[in-house]
N, C-alpha and C positions, 0 to 999 in steps of 0.2 A: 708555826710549821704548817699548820693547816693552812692558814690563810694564803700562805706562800704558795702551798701546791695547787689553791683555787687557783690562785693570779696566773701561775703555769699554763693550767689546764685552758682558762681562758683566752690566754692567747694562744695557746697553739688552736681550740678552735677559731679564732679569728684570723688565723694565717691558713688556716684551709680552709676557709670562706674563702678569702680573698683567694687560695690558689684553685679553687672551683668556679669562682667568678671568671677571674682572668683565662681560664678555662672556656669555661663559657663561650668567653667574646672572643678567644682564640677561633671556636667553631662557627660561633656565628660568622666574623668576619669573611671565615673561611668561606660559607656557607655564599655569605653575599657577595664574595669576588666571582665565586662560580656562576652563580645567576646574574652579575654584571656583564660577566665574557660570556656565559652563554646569550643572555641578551643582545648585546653589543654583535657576537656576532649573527645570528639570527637575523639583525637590522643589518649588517653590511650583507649579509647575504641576498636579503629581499632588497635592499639599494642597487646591487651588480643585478640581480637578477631582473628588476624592474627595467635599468636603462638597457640590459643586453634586449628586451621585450620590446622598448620602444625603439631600440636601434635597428631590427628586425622589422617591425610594421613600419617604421620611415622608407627600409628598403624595396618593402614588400611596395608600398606605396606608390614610390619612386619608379619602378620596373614597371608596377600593372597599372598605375593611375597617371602618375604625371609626365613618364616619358613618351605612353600613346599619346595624350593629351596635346603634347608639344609638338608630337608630328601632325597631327591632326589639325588644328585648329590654324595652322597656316592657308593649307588648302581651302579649309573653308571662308577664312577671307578673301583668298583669293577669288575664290570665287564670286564671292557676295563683291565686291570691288567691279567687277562685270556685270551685277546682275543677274548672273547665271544662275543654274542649279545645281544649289548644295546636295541633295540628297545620297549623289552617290559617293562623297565623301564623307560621310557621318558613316561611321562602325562602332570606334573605338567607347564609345559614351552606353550603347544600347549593349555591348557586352560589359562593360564597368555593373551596369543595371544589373543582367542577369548575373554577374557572380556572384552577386550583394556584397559587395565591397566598397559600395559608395557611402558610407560612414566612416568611413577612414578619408575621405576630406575631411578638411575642417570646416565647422559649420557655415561661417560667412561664406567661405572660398564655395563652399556645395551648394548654397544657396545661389549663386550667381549660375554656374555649372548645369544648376537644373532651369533656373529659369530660361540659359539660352536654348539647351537643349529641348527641354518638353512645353517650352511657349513662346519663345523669339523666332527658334530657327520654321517651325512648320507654320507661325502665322505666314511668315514670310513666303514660305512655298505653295499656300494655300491663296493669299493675294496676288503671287505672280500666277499664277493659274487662273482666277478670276476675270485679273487683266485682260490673260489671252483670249479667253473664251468672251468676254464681253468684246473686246475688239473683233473678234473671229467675226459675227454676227454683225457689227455695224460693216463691215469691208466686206459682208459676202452681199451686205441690202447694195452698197453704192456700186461691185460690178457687177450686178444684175442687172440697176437700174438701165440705162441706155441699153441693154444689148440687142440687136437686132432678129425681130420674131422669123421664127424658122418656117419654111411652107408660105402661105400668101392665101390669099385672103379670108374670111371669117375667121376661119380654124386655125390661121397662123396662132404660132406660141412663143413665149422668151423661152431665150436656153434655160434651161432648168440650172438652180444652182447648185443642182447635185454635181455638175460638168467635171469633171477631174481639176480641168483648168481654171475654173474659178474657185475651186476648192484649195489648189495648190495656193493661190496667190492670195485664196484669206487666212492659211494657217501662217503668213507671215507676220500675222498677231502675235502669234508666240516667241515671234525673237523683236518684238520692238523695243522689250522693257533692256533688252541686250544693246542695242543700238545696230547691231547686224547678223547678218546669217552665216550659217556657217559653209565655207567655198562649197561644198560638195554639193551644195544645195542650189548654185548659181547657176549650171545648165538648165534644171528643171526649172526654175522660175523663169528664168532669159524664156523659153518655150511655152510658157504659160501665158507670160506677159502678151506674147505676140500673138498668141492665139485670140485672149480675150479680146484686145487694140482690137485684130479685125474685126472682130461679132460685133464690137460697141458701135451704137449711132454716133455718140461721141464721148472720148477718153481724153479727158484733158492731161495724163501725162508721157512725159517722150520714152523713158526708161524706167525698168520695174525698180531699179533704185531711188529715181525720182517720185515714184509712187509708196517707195517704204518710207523717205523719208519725210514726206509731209504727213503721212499719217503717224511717226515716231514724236514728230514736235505737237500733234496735235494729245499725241497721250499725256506730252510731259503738264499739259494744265488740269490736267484729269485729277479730283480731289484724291476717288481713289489711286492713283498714280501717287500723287504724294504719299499718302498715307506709306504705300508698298517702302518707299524711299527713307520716312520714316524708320521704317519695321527693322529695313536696312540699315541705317544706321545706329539703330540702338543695338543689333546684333553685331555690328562691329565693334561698338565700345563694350559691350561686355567679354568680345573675344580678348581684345588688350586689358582689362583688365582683369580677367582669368590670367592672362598670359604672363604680366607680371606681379601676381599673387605664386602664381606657382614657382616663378623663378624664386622672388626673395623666399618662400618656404624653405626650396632646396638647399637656398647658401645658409639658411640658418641651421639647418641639417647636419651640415660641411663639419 
């Protein structure tokens, strides 16, 4: 009888082990679905929140960096395509600088961006400048050279080449690397020209276009000349491919 109510007693404590156990891993489990969903959503929250972050700085991106960008960088080839001066179509890039926003390129793509900007585009402007000033000085020595001394005898002098009019017709330096000048500018040379002609003992050309343009083919063998031409076209190939970095960025955006 005794034995029997041991046997009892022992299993009813072993049925409430087990029903403490199963208890147990009742809470636990419970315990770990809750820290599952709380995890899981935690992670889907910082996933939505992360891509809403970058779909924002793409926009942001997009508005302050690449759609100036797109406008800009045409004019400036166009320009550069003439030989012209870029300068007064550069904006968009020296305000990207000051908002400090320019990390939000991507690195390769900013890498390219800054080199055109802060070492393609101003060598460039700084060797058309050389140019002109180097050529200014050889075309103010040759219509000096002939011109017929003012006054007579001992004390006669050459016209100075401060003259307005040989001054006007050597700052046509400046547009040779262009191949021409701009119309508004064609009375005052036509008047210039003819003035110098008369002074000169002798002008070997008939018209001030004849005279621009032997000295425009005489720059084209000019090493620095090349060089400029150079300068020029590695800023055009970096403008193309900025141009189509930033396009495929955007459609991959899309």
């Amino acid at each position: 009888m005794d034995h029997t109510h041991s046997e009892r007693k022992e299993k009813g404590d072993e049925l409430a082990m087990c029903q403490q156990a199963q208890n147990l891993l009742g809470t636990l489990s419970q315990i770990i679905l809750v820290a599952v969903g709380g995890i899981l959503g935690f992670l889907s929250s910082w996933v939505v929140s992360k891509r809403e972050r970058k779909s924002a700085r793409a926009d942001q991106r997009r508005e302050k960096i690449y759609g100036p960008l797109q406008d800009e960088l045409p004019n400036i080839n166009s320009a550069l395509s003439n030989n012209a001066e870029v300068l007064q179509f550069i904006s968009e890039y020296p305000r990207i600088k000051l908002e400090h926003i320019r990390y939000m390129i991507p690195k390769d793509l900013r890498k390219k961006v800054v080199e055109l900007y802060e070492q393609t585009l101003p060598s460039y402007g700084e060797e058309k400048k050389v140019l002109g000033q180097k050529y200014n000085m050889m075309m103010r020595t040759q219509l000096t050279y002939g011109l017929k001394p003012v006054g007579g005898g001992p004390s006669a002098i050459v016209t100075s080449t401060s003259s307005p009019y040989v001054a006007s017709m050597a700052n046509l330096s400046y547009w040779l690397v262009e191949g021409q000048i701009p119309s508004k500018m064609e009375k005052e040379i036509k008047i210039a020209f003819q003035v110098v002609k008369e002074d000169s003992r002798k002008f070997v050309y008939a018209t001030w276009q004849e005279f621009f343009e032997a000295w425009r083919k005489r720059q084209e063998h000019d090493e620095d000349f090349k060089k400029f031409v150079e300068t020029r076209e590695k800023a055009v190939r970096l403008i193309r491919e900025i141009s189509t970095e930033i396009t495929n960025d955007l459609e991959s955006e899309n």
